[in-house]
N, C-alpha and C positions, 0 to 999 in steps of 0.2 A: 537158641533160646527164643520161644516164641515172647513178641511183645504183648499178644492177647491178657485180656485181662486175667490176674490171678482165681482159682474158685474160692469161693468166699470161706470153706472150708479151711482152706490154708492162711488166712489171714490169722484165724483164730488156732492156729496151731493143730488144724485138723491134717489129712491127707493130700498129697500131691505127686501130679505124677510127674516125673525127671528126666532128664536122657542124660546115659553114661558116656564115654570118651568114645565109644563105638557107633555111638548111635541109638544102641537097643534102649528102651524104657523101661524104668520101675518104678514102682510107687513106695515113696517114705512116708511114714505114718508113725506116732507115738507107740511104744509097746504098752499093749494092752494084757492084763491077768490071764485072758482066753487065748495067747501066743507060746505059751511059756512049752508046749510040745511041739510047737515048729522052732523057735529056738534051742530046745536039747537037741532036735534032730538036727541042725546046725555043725550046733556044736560036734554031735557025733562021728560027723560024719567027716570032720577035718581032721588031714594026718598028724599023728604023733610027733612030727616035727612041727608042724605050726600051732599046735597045742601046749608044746612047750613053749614057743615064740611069745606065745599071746598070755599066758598063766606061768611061764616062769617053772611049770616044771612036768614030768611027763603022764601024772598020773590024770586021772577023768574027772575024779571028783570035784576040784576047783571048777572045770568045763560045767559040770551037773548044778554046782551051787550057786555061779551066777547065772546059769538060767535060772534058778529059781529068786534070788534075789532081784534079778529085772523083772521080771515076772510078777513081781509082788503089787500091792498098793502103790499107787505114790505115795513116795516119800516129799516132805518138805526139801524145796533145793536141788529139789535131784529130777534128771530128764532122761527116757532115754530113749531113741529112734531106731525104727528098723526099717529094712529095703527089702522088697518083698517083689519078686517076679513070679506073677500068679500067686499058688499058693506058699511056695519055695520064698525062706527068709534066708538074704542073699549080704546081708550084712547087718551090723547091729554097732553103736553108739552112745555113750551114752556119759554125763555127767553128774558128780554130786560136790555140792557145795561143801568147802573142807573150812576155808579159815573166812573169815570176811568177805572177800569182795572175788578168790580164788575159789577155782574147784578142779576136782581129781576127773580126768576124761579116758575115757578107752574104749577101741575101736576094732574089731574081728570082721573078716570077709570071708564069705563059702571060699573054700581052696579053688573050686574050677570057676571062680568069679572075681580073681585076683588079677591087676592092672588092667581093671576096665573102668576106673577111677569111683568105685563105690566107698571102698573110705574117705575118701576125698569129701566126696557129696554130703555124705552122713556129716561130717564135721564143718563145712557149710550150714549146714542148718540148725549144728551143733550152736555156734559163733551166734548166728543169729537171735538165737533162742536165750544164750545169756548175757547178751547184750540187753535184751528185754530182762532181762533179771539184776540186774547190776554185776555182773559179774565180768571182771577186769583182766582176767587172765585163765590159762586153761595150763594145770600140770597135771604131767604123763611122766611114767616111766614104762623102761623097754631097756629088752637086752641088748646089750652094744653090737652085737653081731646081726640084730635084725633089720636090717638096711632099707628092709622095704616101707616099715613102720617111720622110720626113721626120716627117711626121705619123702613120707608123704606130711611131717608135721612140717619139715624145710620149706617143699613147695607151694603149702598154703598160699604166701603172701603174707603172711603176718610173720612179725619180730619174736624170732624162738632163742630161746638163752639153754645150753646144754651145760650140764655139770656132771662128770664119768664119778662113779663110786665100783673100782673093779669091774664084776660083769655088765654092769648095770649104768645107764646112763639116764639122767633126770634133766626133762625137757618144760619149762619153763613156757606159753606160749602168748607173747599180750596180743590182748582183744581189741587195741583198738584200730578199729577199719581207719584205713586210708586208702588215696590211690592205687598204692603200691598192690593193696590186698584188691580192692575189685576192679584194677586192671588182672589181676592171675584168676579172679573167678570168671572173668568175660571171654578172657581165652581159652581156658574151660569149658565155658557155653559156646564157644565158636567151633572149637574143633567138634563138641557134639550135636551140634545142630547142624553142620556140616556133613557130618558122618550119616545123620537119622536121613537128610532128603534126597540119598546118593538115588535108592532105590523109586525116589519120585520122579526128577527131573534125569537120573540116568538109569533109567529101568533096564534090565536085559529081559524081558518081557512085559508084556500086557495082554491084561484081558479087558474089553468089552462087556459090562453086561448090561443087557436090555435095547440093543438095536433091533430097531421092526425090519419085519422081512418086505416092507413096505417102503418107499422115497416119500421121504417128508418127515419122518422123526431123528430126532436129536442123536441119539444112540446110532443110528446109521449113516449119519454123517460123520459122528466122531471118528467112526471104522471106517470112512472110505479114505479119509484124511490122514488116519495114523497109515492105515496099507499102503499108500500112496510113495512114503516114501523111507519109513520106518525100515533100522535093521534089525531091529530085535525078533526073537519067538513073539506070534499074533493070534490071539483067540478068540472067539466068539462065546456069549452066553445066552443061550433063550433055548425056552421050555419044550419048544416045537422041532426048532429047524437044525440042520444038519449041517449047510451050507449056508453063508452071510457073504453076500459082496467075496465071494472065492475063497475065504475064511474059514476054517474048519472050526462048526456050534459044536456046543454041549450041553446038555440039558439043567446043568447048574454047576454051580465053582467046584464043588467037591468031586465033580466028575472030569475035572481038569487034568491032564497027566501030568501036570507039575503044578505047582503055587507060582501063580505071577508075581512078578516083581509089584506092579501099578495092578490094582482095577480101578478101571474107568467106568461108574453106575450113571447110569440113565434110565432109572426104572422110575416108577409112581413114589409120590411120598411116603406112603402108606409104607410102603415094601422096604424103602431103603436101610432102615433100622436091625431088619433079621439079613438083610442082602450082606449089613456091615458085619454082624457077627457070625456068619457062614465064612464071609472072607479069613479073618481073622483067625477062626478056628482052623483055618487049611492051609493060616502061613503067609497070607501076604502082607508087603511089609508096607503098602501105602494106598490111599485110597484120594479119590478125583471122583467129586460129587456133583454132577450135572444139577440133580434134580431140584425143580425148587418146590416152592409152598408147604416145607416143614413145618409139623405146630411145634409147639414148645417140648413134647412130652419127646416126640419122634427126633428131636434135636437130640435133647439129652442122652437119648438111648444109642444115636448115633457117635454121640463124640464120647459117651461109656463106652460103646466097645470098640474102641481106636484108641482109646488108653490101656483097656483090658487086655487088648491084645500087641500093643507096642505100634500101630500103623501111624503113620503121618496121614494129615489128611489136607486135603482142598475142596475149597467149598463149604459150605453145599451152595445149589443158585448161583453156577459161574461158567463161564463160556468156554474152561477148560487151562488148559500148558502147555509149552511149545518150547522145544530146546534143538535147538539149529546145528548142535554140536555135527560134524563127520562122522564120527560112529555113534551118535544116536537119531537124529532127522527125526523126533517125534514130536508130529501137529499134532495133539489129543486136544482139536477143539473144531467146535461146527462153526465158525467163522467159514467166509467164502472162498476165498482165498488164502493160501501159505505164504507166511510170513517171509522175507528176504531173510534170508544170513548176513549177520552183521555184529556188531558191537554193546548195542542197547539192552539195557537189563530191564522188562515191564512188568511192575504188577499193579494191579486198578483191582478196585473193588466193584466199580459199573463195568458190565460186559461189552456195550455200546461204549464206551471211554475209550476202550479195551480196540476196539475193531477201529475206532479212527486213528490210535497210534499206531498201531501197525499196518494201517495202509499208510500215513506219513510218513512212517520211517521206512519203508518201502517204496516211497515215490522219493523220497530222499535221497537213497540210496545208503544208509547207515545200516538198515538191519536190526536184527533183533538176534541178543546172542542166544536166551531167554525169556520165557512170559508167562507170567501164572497171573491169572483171574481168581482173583481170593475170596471175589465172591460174598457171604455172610462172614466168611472171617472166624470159624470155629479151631480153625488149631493155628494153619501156616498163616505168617503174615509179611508184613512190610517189612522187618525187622529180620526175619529170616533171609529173603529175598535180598537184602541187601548183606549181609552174613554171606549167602554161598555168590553173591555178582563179588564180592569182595577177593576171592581167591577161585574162580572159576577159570581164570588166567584167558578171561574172552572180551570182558565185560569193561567197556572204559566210558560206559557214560547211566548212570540208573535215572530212571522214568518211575514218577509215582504218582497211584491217586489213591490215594486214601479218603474214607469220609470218616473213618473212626480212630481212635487211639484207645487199645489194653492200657499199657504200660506206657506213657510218654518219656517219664523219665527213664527207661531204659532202652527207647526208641532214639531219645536225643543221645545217650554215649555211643547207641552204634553209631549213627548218625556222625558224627562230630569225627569219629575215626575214619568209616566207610570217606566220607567228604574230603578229607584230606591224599586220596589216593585216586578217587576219580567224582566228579561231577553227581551229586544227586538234584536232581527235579522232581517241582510234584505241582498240580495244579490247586490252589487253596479253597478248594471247594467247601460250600456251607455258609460263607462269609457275613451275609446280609442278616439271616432267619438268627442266628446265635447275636449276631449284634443289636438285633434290637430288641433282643430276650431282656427285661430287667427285673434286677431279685431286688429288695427287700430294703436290705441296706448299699449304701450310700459305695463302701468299699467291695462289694456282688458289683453291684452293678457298673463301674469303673473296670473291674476286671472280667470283662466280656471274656465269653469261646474264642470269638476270633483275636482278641486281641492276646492271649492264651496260646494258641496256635500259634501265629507271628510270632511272638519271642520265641517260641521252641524251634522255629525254624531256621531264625536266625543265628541265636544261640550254638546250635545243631552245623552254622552253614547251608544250609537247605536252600538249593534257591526256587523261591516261591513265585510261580505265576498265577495269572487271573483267570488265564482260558487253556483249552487245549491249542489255539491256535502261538498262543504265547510261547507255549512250553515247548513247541514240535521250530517256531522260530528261533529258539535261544537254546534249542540243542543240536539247531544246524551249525549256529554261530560257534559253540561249545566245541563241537565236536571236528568241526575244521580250521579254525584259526587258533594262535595261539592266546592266553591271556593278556589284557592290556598291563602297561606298569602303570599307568593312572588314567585321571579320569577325561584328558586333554585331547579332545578333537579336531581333526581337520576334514571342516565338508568341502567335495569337491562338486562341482556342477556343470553340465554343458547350457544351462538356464539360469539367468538369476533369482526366478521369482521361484522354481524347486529346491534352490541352494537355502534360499531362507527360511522356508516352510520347515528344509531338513534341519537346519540351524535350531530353528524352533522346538523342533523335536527332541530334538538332543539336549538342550537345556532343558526342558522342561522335566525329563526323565532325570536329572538330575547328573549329565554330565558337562562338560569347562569347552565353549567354543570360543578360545582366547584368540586375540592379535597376535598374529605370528612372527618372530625376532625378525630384526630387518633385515640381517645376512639372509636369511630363508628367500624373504622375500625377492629380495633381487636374483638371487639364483632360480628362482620360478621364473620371473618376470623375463629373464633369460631367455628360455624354453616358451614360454606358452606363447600362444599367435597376438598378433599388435591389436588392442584393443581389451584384451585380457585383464581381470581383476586378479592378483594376487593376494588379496588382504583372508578373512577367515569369515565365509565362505569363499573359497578361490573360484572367481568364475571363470571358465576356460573361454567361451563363447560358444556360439551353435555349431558354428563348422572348425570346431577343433580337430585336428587329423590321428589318427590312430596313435603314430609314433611321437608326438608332440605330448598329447596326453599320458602315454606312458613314461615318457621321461620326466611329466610331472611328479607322477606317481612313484615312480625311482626315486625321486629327489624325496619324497615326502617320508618314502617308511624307512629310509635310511638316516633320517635326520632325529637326534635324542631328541629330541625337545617334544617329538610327535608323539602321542601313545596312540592315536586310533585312526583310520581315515573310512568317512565316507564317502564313494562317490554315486551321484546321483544324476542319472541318463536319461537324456525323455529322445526323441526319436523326430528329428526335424528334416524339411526338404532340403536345406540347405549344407547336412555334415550328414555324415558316418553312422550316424548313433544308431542305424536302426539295423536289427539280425544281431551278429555277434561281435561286430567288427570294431569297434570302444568297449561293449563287456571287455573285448579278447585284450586290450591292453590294460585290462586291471587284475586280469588271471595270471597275465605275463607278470606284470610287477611284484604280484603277492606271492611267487616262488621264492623272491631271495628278503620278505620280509618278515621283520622279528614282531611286528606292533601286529593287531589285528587290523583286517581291511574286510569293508563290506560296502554292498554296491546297493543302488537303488534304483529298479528297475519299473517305473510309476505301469508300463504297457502289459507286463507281464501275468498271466490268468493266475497262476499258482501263488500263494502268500508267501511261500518262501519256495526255492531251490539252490542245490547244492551246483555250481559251476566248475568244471573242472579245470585244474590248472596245476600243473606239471604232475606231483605224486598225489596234490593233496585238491583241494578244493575253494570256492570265495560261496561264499551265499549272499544271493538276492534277495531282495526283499520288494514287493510291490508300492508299501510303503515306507515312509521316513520313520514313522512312529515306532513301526513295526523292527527296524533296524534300530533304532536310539535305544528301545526294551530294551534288547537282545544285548547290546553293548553293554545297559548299564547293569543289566546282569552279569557280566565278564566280567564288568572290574569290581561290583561287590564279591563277588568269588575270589577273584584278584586279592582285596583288599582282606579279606577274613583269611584267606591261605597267609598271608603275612605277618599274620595277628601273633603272637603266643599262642599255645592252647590253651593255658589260663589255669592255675590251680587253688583249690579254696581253700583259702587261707586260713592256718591256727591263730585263735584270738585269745590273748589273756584276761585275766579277770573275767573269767565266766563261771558261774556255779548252777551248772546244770543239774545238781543234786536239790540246791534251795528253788530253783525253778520248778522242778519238779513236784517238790512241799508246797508249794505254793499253789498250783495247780490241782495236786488230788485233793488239798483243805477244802478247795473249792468244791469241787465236784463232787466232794463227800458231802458236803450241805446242800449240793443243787444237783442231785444225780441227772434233771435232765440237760444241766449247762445252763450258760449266761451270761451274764455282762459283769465283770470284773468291778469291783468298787474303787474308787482312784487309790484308796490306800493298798490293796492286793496290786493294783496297776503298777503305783512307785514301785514296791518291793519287786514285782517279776524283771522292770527294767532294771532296777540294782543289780537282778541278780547278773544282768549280762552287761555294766557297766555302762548302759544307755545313759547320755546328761539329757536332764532334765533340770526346769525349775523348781527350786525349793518351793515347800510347799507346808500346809498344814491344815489339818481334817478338824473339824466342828460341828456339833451336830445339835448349837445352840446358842444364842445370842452374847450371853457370853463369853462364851471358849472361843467364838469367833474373831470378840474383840480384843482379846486376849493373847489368838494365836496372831491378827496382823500385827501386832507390833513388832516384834524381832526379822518381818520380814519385808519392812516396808521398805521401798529403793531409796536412789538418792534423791526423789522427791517430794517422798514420802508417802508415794501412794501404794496398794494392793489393785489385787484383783477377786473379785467372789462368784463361784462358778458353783451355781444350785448341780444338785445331784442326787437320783432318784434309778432305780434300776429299769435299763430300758430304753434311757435319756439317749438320744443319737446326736441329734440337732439342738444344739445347747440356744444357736443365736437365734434358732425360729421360735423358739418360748419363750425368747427374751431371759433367759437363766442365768446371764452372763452379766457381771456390773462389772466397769472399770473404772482406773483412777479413782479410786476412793482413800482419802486421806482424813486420819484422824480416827477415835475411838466410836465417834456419833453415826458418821457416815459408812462403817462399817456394820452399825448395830442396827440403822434404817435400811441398809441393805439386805442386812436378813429377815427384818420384822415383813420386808416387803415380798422376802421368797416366800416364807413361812404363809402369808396371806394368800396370795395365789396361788401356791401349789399346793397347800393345804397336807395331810395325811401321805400325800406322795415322795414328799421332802426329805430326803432322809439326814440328809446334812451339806454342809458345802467345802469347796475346795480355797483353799487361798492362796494364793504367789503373789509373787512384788510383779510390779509391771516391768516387762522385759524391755529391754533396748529394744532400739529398731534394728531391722535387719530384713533380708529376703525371705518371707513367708513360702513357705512349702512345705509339701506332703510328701508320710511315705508310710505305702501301707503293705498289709501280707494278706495274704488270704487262703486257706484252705481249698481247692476245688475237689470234688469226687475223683474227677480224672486225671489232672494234670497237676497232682500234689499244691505245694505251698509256692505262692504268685507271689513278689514281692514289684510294688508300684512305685513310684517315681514321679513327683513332677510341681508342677506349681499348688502351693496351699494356699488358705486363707476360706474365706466365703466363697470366693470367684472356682474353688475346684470341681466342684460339679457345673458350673454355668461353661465355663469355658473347656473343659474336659482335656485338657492340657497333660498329661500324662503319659509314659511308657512301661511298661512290662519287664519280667525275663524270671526266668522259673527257677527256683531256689534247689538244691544248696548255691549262692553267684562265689563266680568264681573272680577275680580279681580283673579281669578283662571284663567280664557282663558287667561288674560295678563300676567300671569307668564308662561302658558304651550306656546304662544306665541314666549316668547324670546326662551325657551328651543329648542321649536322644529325644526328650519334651525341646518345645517351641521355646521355651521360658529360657533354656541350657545357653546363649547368651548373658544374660543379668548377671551369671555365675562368676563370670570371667569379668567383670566390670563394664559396664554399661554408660559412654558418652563423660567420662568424670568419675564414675563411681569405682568404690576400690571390691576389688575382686572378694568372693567367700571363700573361706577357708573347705576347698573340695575333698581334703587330705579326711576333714572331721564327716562333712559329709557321706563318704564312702566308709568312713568305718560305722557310721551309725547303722549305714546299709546291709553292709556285713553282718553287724549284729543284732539286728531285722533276720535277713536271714540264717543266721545261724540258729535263733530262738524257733523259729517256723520250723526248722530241720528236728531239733532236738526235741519238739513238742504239739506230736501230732493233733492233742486237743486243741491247739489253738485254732479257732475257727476265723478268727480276721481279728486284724488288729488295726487299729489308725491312730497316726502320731501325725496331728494339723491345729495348729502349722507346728512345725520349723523354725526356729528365727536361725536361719545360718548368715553371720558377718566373715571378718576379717580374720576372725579368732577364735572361730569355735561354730559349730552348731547345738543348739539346743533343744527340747521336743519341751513345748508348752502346755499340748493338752491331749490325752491319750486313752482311745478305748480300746478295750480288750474283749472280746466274746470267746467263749471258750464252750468247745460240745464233747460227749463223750468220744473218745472214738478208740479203735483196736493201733498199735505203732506195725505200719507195715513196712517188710522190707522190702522195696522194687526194686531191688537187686538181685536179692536169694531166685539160683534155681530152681526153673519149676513148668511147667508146661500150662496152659488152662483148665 
């Protein structure tokens, strides 16, 4: 399943194209009146026995009537989808609303289209469609002997209830998604996404088209590269020649003796468009787009006939693919060099990204198991890539550079699964330009891209570097030692003033360079030469001897208390250190160790290299820095492998029904959206049992002074909060009165809104003055790309000044709402502060939860803010809360679908 963005078509219930359990594509699309003669011929055309399966009994007519019954107008309530390869309709779908919140579903596939999971898919998108309708369950019946019907309502993932009446058996199916159900649709999308890129990355042929019979174009580098070492059938395409680099040409693809598996285009822009649908029409099942400088039109036309005709595609505008596999060896890329064989899984969307990791992991010595340059990113992506590095049975460490995200949230579940089995990297490219992008309001601009990106990574697992040079260092470390069990250092040094530099390093990246137990100690002090520090950094001295410092090193990775060591070698007249002769007793040691060990080599030209030592390896690093990264990337890896995976939690007292009423009220008086009025505000958090302050609306000097009475606290004061549509910043318009007590000082507090704000005013808000407590915020936000952001962190005035706040992208799951409150500066105060008694964090995270759960259930919501906070000892509470709400379509980014 590509993570590419969905076509905007399919948002709105229009057409998209699929891939079945094989691999092959089809497109589902609504049945439309003008279907209803590809649907009889369907029907027709299925045997007498699954004619009765499906209708219950052996005659045609039923077969004839609901074609024409689907075929009709829409009805009210009723939906129904069909799967279309070319013009052939390959299965059909379809629902209609029977009692309330149920509806009656049934589901037929062409006979020679049967177990390639087309009813499956139909009813995916069946699910999702009356999810958008309200609709809470789906019944079916089926004769009890039909096993196949039968067992594909079972293996949904969703809760089926079977009741047998004689031949007949009545299937029950509720609608509501859980894990349970889009973990069985991802495996779904896995085996078929898996199946669709056999023919890309394992082609048993390729063709070439557009290599010059000239040295210097693209296309004839990509054919001298794949000849080079390529087992497959090899072909040439151009207009002219006969012969290419020893290649036997043809003068176009249809003159091909067979349909390749892969073509590989290297022609003009102009061309690529009719180059794609010539392919397509003669059967090949994948396509590798060299070429760049596509306009918009010549895009579309290319990635229309790669869905029309089922091809996978790469590119366009990319350097190529490369799968190192023994029986395939195919370079399909004008890089200068071939890749090593190895372990590493690459895909980069920069083709230069692209060419410096695989000369790194080539001078490394890891290898590359596979590599696609994705290029503009029209079909395959990062998502796939990690999809087939996940079961390619090669692949134990993935390399990513991404500059875009389709689908984030369904880039984070592969992501979060992929992660848990081997290592994902990716460079965080983009960082600065989205960070100092600022929109409009106050919560836009708190939830930056990058800061959007970070939590998905996190979240995800992902570990995130800064440079390429970062990520090719921390997947040396990765890939040859093993993970630390925490974050506890031990540097070693033949220097004292490189021992503390590295010491430096290492905390400052955020790992523990403690005082080491005294037993340790004296057992060093043992071993190392007179004159020696044992404390943390251990200084050895300069002329420490080979075997002295290995025995330190024995002692160190063998002792629990140690999770990591470095040692760091500079090269003096007086010892050993210089050649290999001290590396060599840290290669020695780190054969029989469990903790990670890494060396630091200040002389060495390379930024990092792999050091070999016994099966496996130590990597150097030139610098301290450069090795503390790499560390404390191991043990965040460490530390999230250990984590739960975290599932999002059922909350009660929610009425996503009254949310809803609430919201279209809205939007039916404000079709272009807006700013919630506090009293529409109270009611949406009611409806998800948010606390709040009491409260009461006024929209006149009277009713003002009228409504603080019953809410005045125990000192009798309110609070009066003007309110006007639009209002963001209450305390920069001075809108806000406090402490006002009595009937007077209530009614000169409005005479005084009403004067200055004049016609704007629309009325004000009143609560009792809240206790004290820890002021903070938490807010949600819509993005276009990376769904609903839920924020975190200190409130009050001071939140935009000090910008104190963290991220993580919604639905959170019960581990993101704990790492949540942790991760802001402020995430001490929480826990009590010098004296002070801790906040009730239990209320905090559920109000977070229920932040994010409203975001989930209510794609209109465009941002919401709840600032501050008053969270105590006993509760949290939201004192003042806006809501902006815009139209929008409920997308699923989950449902199957291709771009």
């Amino acid at each position: 399943m590509s993570d590419a963005d969905p076509d905007r078509s399919a948002r709105a219930g229009g057409a998209v194209h699929v891939l079945l359990s094989d691999g092959t594509t089809v497109r589902v699309r609504p049945v439309e009146p003008g279907d209803r003669d590809a649907v009889r011929c369907m029907y027709e055309e299925m045997s007498p026995e699954n004619l009765r399966l499906r209708f219950f009994t052996l005659g045609r007519d039923s077969a004839r009537k609901a074609a024409e019954r689907l075929c009709a107008q829409v009805r009210p309530g009723t939906r129904a989808l069909l799967a279309e390869s070319g013009s052939e309709v390959v299965g059909l779908a379809q629902y209609e609303r029977i009692d309330g919140d149920h509806a009656d579903v049934a589901v037929a596939v062409a006979d020679r289209w049967h177990h390639r999971g087309v009813g499956t898919l139909l009813l995916e998108h069946l699910v999702s469609l009356a999810q958008a309708d309200g609709i809470t369950a789906f019944d079916a019946d089926a004769l009890s002997e039909n096993h196949d019907v039968l067992k594909v309502f079972t293996d949904l993932g969703l809760p089926v209830r079977r009741h047998f009446d004689g031949p007949e058996v009545h299937c029950v199916v509720g609608l509501a998604v859980d894990e349970s159900y889009l973990s069985a649709v991802e495996r779904r999308a896995r085996t078929a996404d898996v199946a669709s890129l056999g023919p890309l990355l394992r082609p048993r042929s390729v063709a070439v088209i557009g290599p010059g019979r000239h040295p210097g174009s693209v296309g004839r580098a990509v054919l001298r590269n794949i000849r080079a070492r390529y087992a497959g059938r090899l072909y040439a395409v151009h207009p002219e020649a006969s012969v290419i680099l020893h290649v036997p040409t043809y003068p176009s693809v249809t003159a091909l003796p067979q349909p390749p598996d892969l073509a590989v285009v290297a022609v003009p822009a102009s061309a690529v468009p009719t180059v794609a649908e010539e392919c397509g029409a003669c059967g090949v099942r994948a396509l590798l787009v060299l070429s760049a400088g596509l306009d918009a039109e010549q895009g579309r036309e290319l990635l229309a006939a790669c869905r029309r005709h089922g091809m996978r595609l790469v590119g366009p505008n990319c350097l190529g693919l490369t799968n190192t596999e023994e029986s395939v060896q195919l370079d399909a890329t004008f890089a200068a060099a071939p890749p090593r064989p190895g372990s590493a899984g690459v895909a980069v969307q920069s083709g230069g990204v692209g060419i410096a990791l695989l000369a790194g992991l080539s001078r490394l010595g890891i290898g590359v198991s596979s590599f696609v340059s994705l290029g503009d990113k029209y079909d395959v992506s990062g998502n796939d890539m990690l999809q087939w590095w996940e079961g390619d049975g090669r692949t134990d460490l993935a390399l990513l550079h991404l500059e875009s995200f389709g689908n984030p949230r369904l880039f984070s579940r592969t992501a979060r699964r992929v992660t848990r089995r081997i290592p994902v990297l990716t460079v965080d490219a983009g960082r600065t330009d989205a960070g100092r992008r600022a929109a409009a309001s106050h919560t836009a601009a708190a939830a930056s891209s990058t800061m959007m990106r970070q939590a998905l990574f996190l979240q995800a697992g992902v570990t995130a570097t800064r440079s390429i040079a970062e990520l090719l260092e921390t997947a040396a470390l990765l890939h040859a030692q093993p993970l630390p069990a925490g974050r506890r250092v031990v540097v070693v040094s033949n220097a004292g003033g490189t021992g503390v530099l590295t010491a430096d390093a290492c905390v400052e990246a955020g790992l523990l360079v403690d005082a080491l137990p005294q037993g340790l100690v004296e057992r060093l002090r043992a071993v190392l030469p007179e004159g020696a520090s044992a404390g943390n950094p251990v200084d050895t001295g300069a002329s420490v001897p080979e075997a002295e410092l290995r025995d330190c090193l024995d002692l160190l990775v063998a002792d629990k208390d140690v999770e990591a060591v470095v040692v760091c070698l500079v090269p003096t007249a007086v010892g050993t250190a210089t050649g290999e002769v001290l590396p060599r007793a840290v290669t020695d040691a780190s054969v029989h160790a469990s903790c990670p060990l890494a060396v630091v080599l200040p002389d060495q030209e390379a930024s990092v290299r792999l050091l070999p030592a016994g099966s496996g390896a130590v990597p150097a690093f030139a610098d301290p820095q450069a090795a503390a990264r790499a560390l404390e990337h191991a043990a965040a890896r460490a530390e999230w492998l250990a984590r739960p995976a975290g599932t999002v939690p059922a909350l009660d007292r929610t009425d996503v029904r009254g949310a809803a009423a609430v919201v279209e009220a809205f939007l039916d008086r404000h079709p272009t959206g807006g700013w919630l009025s506090p009293r529409d505000c109270a009611a949406l958090l009611d409806c998800y049992a948010v606390p709040q302050l009491p409260w009461a609306w006024a929209d006149n000097e009277r009713d003002a002074a009228a409504g603080a009475a019953p809410l005045s606290g125990p000192d009798g004061a309110v609070a009066l909060k003007a309110h006007w549509p639009g209002l963001v910043h209450k305390s920069e318009e001075h809108a806000v009165r406090l402490g006002l007590r009595g009937e007077e000082q209530v009614r000169s507090a409005y005479r005084d809104f009403a004067a200055r704000f004049g016609d704007r005013l629309e009325g004000v808000l009143i609560q009792p003055m809240a206790e004290r407590g820890a002021e903070l915020f938490a807010e949600v936000t819509q993005d276009e790309v990376f769904g609903p952001v839920v924020l975190f962190g200190l409130g009050g005035t001071a939140t935009e000044v000090l910008g104190d706040h963290a991220a993580r992208l919604a639905p959170l799951t019960i581990e993101d709402v704990r790492e949540l409150t942790e991760a802001p500066r402020c995430a001490p105060l929480l826990h009590g502060y010098r004296g002070a008694e801790p906040v009730d964090l239990e209320a905090i995270e559920q109000l977070l939860l229920r932040l994010s759960r409203m975001s989930a259930d209510l794609p209109q919501l465009a941002e919401a803010d709840f600032n501050p906070v008053l969270a105590g000892p006993t509760g949290a509470v939201v004192a003042d809360v806006r809501v902006r709400l815009a139209p929008r379509t409920l997308h699923d980014p989950y449902l199957r679908r291709l771009r």
